[in-house]
C-alpha angles and dihedrals in degrees: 000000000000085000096047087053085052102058083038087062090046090056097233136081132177122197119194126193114174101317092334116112125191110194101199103198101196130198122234094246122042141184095240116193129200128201128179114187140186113203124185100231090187109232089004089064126220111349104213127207150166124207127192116192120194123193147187151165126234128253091043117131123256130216092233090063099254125105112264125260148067134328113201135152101254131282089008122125123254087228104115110148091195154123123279121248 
């Protein structure tokens, strides 16, 4: 977590899964979202999270000096479920 707050701060983020590549320009301020849940799993008894949500509009300035938003080969999805680089 600590990293991934690091590479927030520096306004920009990059997740890689296989060849696939996700360039996350972030503005320097942010709506964050913070869920907690509780979910019933059956046999396997109450399944826990916590789930943080960042967002963003386009167009907004990042710290890094770019222009926030996201960087994608065209016409690719944004849906990349990986690990951060």
């Amino acid at each position: 977590m600590r990293a991934l707050a690091d590479k927030i701060e520096t306004g920009r983020v990059t997740l890689r899964q296989g060849n696939e590549e996700l360039v996350l320009v972030l503005p320097g301020q942010m709506v964050m979202e913070v869920k907690a849940e509780d979910e019933e799993k059956g046999s396997k008894g109450t399944q826990h999270s916590l789930e943080v949500e960042l967002k963003w509009w386009t167009g907004l300035r990042s710290p890094g000096g770019g222009t926030a938003g996201v960087k994608r080969p065209p016409g690719r999805s944004c849906r990349i479920a990986a690990i951060f680089a």
